[in-house]
ZADRENKOL-513788 format. One record per residue: residue in one letter; y, z, x of N, C-alpha, C, O in turn. Coordinates in steps of 0.1 Angstrom, whole numbers, padded with zeros to 4 digits, always signed. Atoms other than C-alpha are relative to their C-alpha. Example, Ala and Ser with C-alpha at 12.3 -4.5 7.8 and 13.67 -1.06 7.14 Angstrom:
2
A-0012+0000+0009-0045+0078+0123+0012+0000+0009+0012+0007+0019 S-0011+0000-0009-0011+0071+0137+0011+0008-0008+0022+0009-0003 
% end
This chain:
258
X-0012-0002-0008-0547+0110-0028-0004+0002+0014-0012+0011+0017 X+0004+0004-0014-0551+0100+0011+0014+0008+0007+0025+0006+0003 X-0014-0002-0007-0526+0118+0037-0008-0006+0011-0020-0004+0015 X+0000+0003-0014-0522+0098+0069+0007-0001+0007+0018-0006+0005 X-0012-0004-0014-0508+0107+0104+0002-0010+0010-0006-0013+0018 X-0001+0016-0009-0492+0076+0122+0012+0009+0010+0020+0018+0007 X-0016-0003-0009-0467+0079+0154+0006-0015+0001+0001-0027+0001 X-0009+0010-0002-0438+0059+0160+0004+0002+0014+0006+0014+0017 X-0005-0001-0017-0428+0054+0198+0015-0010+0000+0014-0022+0002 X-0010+0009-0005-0391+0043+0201+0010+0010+0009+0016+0020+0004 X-0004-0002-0006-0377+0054+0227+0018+0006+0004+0027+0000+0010 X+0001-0013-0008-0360+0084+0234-0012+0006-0009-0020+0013-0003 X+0006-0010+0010-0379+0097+0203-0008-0005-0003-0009-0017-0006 X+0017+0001+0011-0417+0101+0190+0000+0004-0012+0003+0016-0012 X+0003-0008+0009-0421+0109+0158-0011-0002-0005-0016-0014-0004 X+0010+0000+0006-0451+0117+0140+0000+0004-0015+0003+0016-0019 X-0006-0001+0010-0449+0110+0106-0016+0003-0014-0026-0004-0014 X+0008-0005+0010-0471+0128+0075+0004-0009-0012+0015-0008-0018 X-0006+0006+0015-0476+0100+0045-0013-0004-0004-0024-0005+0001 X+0016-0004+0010-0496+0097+0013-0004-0010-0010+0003-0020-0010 X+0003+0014+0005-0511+0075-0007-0008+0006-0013-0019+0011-0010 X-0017+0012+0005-0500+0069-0038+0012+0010+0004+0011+0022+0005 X-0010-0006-0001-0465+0077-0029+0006+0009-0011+0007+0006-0023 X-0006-0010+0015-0450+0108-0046-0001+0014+0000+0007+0023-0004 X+0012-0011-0004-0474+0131-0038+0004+0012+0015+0014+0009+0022 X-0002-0005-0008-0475+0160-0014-0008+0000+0009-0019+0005+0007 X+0014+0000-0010-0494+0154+0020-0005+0012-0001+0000+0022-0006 X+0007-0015-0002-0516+0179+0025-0015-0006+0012-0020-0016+0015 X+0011+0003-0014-0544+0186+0054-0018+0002-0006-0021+0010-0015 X+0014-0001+0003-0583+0181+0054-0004-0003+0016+0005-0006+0024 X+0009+0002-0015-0606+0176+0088+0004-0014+0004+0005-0018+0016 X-0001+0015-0010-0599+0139+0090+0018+0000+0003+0023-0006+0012 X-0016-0004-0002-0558+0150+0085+0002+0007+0013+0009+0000+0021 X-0001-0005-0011-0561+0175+0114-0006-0013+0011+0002-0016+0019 X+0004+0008-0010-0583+0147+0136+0012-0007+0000+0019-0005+0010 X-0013+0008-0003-0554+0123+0129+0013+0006+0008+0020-0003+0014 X-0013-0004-0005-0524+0148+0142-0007+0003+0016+0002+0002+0025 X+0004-0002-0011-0546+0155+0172-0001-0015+0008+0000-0013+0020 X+0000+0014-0005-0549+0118+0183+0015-0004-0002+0017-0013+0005 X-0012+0004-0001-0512+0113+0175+0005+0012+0010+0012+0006+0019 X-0003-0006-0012-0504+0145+0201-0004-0006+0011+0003-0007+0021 X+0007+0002-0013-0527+0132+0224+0008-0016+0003+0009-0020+0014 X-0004+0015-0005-0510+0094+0222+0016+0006+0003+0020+0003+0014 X-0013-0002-0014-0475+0109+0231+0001+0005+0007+0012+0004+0013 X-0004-0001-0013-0484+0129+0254+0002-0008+0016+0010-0008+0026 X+0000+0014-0005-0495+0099+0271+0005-0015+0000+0000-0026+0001 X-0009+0013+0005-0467+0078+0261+0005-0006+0017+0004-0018+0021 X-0010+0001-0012-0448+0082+0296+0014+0004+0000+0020+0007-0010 X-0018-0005-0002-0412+0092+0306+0006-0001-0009+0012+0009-0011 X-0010+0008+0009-0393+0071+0279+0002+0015-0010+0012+0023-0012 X-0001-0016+0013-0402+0100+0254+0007+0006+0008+0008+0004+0020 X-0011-0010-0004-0379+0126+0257-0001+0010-0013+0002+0022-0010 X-0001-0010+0006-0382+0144+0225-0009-0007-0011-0011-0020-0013 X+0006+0005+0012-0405+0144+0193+0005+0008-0013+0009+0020-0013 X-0003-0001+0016-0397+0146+0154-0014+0001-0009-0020-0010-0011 X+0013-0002+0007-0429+0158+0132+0012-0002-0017+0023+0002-0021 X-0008+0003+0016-0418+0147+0095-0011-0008-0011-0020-0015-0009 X+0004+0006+0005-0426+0138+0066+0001-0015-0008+0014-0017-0008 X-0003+0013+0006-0427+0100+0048+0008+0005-0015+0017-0002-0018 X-0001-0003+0011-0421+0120+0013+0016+0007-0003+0019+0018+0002 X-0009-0015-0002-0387+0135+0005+0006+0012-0010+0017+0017-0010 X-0002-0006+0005-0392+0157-0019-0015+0010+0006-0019+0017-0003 X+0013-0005-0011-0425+0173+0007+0002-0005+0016+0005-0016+0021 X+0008+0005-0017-0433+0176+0045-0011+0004-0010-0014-0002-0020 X+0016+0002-0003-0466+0193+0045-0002+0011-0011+0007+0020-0012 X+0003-0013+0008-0483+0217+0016-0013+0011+0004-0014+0022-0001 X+0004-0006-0002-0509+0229+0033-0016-0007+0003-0018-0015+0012 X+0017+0003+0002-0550+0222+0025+0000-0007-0009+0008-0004-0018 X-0004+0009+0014-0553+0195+0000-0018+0007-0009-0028+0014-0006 X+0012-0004+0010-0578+0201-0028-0019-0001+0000-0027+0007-0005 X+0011+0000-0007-0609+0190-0013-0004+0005+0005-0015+0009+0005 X+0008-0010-0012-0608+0208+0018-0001+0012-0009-0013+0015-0009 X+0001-0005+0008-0600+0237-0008-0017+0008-0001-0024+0018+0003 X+0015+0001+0008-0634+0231-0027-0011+0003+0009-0022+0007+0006 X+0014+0002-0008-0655+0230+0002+0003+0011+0014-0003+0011+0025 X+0001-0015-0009-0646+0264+0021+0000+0009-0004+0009+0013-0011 X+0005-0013+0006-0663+0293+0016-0001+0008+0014+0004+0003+0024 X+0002-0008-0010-0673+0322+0040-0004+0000+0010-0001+0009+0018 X+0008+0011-0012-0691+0300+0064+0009-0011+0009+0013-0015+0020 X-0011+0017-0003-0671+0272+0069+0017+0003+0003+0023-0005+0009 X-0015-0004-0002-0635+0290+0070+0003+0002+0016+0011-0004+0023 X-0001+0000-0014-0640+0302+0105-0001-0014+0007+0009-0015+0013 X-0003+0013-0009-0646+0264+0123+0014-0004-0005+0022-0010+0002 X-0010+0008+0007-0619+0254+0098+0015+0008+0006+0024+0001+0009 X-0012-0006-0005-0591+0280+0110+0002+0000+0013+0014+0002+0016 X+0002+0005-0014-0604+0272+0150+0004-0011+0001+0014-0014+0009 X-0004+0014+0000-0603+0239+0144+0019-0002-0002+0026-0007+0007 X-0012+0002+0003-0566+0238+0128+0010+0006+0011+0021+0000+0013 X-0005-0008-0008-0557+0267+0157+0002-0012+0013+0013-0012+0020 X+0000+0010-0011-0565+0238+0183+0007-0012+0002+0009-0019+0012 X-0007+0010-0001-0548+0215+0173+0018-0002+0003+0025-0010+0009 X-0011-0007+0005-0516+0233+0161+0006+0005+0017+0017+0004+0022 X-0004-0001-0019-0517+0244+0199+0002-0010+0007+0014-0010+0012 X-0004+0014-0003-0518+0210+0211+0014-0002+0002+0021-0002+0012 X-0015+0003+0004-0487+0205+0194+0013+0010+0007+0024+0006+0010 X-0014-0014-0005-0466+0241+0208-0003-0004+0012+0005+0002+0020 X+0002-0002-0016-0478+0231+0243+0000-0014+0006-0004-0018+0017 X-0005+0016-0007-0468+0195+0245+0015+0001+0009+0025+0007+0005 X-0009-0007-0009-0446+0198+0273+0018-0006-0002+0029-0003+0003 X-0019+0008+0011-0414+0175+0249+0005+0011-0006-0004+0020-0005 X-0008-0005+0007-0392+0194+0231-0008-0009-0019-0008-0021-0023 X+0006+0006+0015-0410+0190+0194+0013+0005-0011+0022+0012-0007 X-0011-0005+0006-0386+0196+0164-0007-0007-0010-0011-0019-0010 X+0006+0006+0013-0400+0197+0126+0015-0001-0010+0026+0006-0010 X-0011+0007+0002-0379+0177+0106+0001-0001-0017+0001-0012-0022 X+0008-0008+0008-0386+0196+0070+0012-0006-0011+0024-0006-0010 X-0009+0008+0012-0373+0177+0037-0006+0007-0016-0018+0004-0016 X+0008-0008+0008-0385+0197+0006-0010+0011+0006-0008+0017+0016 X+0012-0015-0001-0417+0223+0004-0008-0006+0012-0014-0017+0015 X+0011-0002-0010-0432+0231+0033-0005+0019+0000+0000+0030+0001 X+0003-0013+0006-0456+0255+0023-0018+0004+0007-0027-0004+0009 X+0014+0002-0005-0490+0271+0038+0002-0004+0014+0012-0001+0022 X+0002+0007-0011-0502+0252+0066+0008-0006+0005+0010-0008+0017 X-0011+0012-0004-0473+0227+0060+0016+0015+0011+0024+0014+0020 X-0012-0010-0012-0450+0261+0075-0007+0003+0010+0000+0003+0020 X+0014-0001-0013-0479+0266+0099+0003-0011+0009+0008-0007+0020 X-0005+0009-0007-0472+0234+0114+0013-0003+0003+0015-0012+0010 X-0014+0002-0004-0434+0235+0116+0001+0009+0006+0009+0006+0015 X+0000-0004-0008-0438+0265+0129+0000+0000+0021+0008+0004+0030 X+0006+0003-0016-0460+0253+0163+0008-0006+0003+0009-0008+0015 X-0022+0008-0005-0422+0233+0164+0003+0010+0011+0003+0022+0011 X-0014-0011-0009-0400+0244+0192+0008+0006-0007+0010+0019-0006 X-0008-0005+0013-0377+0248+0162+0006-0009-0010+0007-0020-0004 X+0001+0009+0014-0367+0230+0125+0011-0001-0005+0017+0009-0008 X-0010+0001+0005-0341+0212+0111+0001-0001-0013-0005-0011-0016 X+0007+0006+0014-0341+0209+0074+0014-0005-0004+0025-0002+0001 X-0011+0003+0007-0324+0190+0045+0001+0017-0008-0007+0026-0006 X-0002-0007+0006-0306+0213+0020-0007-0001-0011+0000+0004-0020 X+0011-0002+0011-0337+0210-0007-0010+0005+0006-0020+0006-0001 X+0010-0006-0007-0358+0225+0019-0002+0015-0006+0007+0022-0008 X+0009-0011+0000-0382+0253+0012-0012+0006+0001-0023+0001-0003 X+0011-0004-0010-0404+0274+0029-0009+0011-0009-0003+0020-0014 X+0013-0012+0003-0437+0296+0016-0012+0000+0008-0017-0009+0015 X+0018-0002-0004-0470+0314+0024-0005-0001-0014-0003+0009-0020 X+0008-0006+0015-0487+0312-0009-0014+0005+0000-0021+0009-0010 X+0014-0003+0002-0521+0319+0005-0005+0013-0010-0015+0012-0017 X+0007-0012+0005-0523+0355-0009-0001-0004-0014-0011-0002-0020 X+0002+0001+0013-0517+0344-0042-0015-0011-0005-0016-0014-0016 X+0012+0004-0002-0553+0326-0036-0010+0011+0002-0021+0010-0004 X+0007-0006-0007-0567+0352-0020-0002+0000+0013-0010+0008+0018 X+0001+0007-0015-0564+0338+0015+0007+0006+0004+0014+0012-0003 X-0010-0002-0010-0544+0345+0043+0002-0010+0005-0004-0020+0003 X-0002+0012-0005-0526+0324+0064-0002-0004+0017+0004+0001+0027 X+0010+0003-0012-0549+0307+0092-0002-0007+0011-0011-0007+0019 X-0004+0008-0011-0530+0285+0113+0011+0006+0006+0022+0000+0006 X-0007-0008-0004-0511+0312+0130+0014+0004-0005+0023+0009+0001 X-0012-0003+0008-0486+0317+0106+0003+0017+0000+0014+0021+0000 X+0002-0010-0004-0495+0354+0110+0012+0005+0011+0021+0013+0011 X-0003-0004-0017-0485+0355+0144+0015-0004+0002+0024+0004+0005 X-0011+0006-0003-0458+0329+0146+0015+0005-0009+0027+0007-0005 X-0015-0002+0008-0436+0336+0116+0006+0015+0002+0017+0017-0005 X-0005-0015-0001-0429+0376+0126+0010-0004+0012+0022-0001+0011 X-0006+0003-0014-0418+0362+0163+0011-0009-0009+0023-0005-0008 X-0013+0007+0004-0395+0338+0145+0011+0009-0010+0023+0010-0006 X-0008-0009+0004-0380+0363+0119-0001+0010-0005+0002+0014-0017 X+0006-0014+0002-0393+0395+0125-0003+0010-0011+0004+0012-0021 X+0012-0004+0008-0422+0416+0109+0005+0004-0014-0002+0000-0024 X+0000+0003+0015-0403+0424+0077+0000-0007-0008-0005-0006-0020 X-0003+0011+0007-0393+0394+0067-0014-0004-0001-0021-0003-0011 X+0012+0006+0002-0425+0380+0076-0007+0004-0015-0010-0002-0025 X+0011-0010+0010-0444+0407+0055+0010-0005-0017+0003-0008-0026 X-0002+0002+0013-0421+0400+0023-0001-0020-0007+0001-0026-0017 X+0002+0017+0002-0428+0359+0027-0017+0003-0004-0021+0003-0016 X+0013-0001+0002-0465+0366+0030-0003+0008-0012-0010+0001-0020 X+0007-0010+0008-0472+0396+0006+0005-0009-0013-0002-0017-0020 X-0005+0007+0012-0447+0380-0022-0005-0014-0004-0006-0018-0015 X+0005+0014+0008-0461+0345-0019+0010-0010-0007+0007-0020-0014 X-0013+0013+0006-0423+0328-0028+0004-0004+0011+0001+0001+0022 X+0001+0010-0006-0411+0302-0015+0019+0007+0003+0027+0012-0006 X-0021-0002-0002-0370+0309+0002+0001-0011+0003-0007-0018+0008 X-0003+0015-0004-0347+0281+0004+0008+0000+0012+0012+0010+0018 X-0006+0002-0012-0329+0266+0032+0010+0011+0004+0008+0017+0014 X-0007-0007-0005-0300+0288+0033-0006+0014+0004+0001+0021+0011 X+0002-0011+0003-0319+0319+0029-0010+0001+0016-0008+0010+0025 X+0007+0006-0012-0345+0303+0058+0006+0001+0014+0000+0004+0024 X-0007+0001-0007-0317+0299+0076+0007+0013+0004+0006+0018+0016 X-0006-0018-0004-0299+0334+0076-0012+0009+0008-0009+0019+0015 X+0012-0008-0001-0334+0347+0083-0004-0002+0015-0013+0005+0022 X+0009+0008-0014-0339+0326+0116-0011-0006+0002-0018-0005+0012 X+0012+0004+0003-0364+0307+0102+0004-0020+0011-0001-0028+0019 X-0005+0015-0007-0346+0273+0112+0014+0003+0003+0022+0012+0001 X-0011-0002-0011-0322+0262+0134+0014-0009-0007+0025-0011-0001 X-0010+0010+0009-0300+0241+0107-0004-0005-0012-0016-0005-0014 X+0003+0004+0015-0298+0227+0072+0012-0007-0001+0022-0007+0007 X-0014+0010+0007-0274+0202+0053-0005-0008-0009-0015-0006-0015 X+0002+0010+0006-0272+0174+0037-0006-0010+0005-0008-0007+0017 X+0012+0005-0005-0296+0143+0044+0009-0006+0012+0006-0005+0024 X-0009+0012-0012-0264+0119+0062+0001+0012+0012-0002+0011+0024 X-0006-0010-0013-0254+0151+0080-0012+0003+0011-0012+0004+0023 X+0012-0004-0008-0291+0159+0090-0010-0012+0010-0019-0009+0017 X+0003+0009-0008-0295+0125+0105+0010+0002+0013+0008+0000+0025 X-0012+0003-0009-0265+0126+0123-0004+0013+0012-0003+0011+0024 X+0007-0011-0008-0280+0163+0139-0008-0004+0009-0007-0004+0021 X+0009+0005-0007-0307+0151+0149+0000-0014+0011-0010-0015+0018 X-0003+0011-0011-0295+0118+0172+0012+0015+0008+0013+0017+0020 X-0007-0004-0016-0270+0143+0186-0009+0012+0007-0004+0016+0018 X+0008-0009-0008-0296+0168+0197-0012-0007+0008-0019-0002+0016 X+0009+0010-0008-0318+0139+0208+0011-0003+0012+0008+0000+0023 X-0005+0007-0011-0291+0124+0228+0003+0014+0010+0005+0011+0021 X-0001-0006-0007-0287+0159+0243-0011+0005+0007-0009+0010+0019 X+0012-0001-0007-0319+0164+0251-0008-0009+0013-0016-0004+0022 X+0000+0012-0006-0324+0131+0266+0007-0004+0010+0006-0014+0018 X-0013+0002-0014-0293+0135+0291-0008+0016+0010+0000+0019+0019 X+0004-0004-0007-0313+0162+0308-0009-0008+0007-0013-0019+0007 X+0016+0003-0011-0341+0164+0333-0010+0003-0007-0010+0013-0014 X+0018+0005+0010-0376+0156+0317-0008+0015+0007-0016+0023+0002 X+0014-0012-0001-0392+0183+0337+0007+0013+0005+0001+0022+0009 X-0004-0015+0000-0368+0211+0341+0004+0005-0017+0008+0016-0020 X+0003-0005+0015-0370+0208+0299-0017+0003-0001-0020+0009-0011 X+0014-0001+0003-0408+0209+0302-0006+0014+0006-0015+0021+0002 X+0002-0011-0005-0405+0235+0327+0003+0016-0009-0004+0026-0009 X-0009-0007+0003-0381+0256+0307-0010+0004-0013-0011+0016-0015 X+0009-0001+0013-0406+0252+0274-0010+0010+0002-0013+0019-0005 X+0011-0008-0006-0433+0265+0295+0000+0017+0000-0009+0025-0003 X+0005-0013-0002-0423+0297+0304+0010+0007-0013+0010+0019-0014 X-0003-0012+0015-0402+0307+0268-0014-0001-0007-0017+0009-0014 X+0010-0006+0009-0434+0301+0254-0009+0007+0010-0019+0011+0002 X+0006-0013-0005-0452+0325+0280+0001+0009-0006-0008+0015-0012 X-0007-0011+0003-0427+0349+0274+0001+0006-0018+0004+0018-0022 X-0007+0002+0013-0422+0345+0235-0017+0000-0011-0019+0008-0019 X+0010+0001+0005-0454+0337+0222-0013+0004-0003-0017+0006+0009 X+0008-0011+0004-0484+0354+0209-0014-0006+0007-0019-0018+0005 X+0015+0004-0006-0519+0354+0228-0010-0011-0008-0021-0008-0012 X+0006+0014+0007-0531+0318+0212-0015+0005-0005-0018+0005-0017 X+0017+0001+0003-0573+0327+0219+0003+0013-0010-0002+0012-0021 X+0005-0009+0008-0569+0358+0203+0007+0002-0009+0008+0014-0013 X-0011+0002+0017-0544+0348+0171-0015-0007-0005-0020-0003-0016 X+0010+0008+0006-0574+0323+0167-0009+0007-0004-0015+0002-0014 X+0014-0006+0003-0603+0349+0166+0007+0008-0011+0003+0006-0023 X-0008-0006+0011-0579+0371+0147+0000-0003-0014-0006+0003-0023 X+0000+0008+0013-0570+0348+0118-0012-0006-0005-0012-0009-0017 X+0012+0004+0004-0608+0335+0117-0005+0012-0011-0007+0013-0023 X+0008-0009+0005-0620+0366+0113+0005+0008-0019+0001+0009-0030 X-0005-0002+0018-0597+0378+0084+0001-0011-0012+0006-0008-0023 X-0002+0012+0005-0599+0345+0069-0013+0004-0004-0013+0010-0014 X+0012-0005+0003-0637+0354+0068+0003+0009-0014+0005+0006-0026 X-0007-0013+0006-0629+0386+0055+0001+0000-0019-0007+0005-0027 X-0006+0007+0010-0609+0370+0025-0007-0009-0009-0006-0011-0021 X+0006+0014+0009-0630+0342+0014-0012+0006-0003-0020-0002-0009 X+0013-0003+0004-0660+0365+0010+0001+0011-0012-0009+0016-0017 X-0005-0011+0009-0643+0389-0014+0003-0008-0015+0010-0018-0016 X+0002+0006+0012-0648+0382-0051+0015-0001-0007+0018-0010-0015 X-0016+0004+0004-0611+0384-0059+0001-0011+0008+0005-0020+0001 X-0005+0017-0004-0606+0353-0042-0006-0008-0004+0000-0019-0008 X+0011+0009+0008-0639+0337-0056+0013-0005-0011+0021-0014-0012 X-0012+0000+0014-0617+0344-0089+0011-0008+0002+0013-0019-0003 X-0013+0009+0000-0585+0333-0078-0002-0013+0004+0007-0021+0001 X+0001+0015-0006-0597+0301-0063-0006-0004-0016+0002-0012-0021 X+0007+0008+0011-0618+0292-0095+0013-0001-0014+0013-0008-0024 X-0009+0001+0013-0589+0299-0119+0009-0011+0006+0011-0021-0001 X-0006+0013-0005-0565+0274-0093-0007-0010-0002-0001-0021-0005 X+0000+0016+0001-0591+0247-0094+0001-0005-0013+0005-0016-0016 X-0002+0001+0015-0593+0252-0133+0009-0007-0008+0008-0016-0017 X-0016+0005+0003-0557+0246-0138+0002-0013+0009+0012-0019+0004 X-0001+0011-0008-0558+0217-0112-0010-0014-0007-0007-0026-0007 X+0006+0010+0011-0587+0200-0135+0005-0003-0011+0003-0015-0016 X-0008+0003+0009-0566+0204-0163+0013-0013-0004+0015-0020-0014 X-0007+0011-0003-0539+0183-0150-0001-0013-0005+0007-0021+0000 
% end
């Protein structure tokens, strides 16, 4: 199972689209997955004017994103977790500090990383089969791509703490009530949202929206370098503790099974 990150440039809108190979499947991220989303930031930032607003989505629609796919999984231990949570932190930044209006565009489970990345969204429209988890703890892990950080600021520290500690998944409306996203519906309805918040977006000024991005995320947003050293370090932390050895070896168990 291959996930790859292509952008589309039509003009007003970028989107950058998460798809998997064989179709069916849920993308999921590995080092060449993050390289890909970092070369699709970097080609629209350097699109030119035309852009006006970007859409992160998935190809799948019963998944956007799940997180780590099974490989990267297998191949991080106590060593290796820290570049891997830096790495993902850098990119993930990329994305909150592209100076467009970004908007994750969330159709099923987005779960892990895959909410990690809709998070670093300005903010998320989903269909009505959308739903959101941390499941790291139920691994042993925490969650590494500022999910920590981001999801308290979106719907403050308790909620956070009963997504995280519980490890279930809430669905759209519940997401929704919570201030997790900015809308939900049906798919016709959720297209139709999204061209009219494009065309609203697109009847402004390009840089008094770019301006305006700038300084709510000053104001709003949590110290980036030091969410990154933060989440490394407990990430460390986590992956060296024999309860997680365990819980990871009984997941891939059941994943060989399959």
């Amino acid at each position: 199972m291959i996930t790859t990150v292509k952008i589309e440039l039509r003009a007003p809108v970028a989107r950058i689209i998460f798809s998997v190979d064989p179709p069916g499947k849920p993308p999921a991220v590995d080092y060449d997955v993050i390289d890909q989303l970092e070369e699709a930031v970097k080609g629209i930032a350097s699109a030119g004017p035309d852009i006006r607003l970007v859409l992160v989505e998935s190809s799948e629609p019963r998944y956007f994103v799940v997180g780590a796919n099974l490989k990267a999984l297998q191949q991080i231990d106590s060593q290796s977790i820290r570049p891997w949570v830096r790495r993902g932190h850098d990119v993930f930044n990329m994305l909150q500090e592209l100076e467009l209006p970004v908007i994750a565009v969330v159709r099923g489970f987005a779960g892990g990383g895959g909410l990690e990345l809709a998070l670093a969204c300005d903010f998320i429209y989903a269909a009505d089969n959308a739903r959101f988890a941390l499941p790291e703890a139920g691994l042993g892990l925490i969650p590494g791509w500022g999910g920590s950080h981001r999801l308290p600021l979106r719907i403050g520290a308790a909620r956070a703490k009963e997504m995280a500690f519980s490890a279930r998944p809430i669905d759209a409306a519940t997401a929704y009530d919570w201030g997790l996203i900015n809308w939900y519906g049906p798919e016709d309805e959720l297209q139709e949202k999204l061209e009219e918040i494009s065309t609203s977006i697109s009847a402004n000024s390009r840089i008094s929206v770019a301006m305006e991005k700038q300084l709510i995320n000053s104001a709003d947003s949590p110290d980036n370098p030091r969410m990154k050293f933060e989440e490394a370090a407990a990430s460390t932390a986590a992956m060296s503790s024999s309860d997680t050895s365990r819980r990871l070896e009984e997941f891939f168990e059941k994943r060989r099974k399959k």
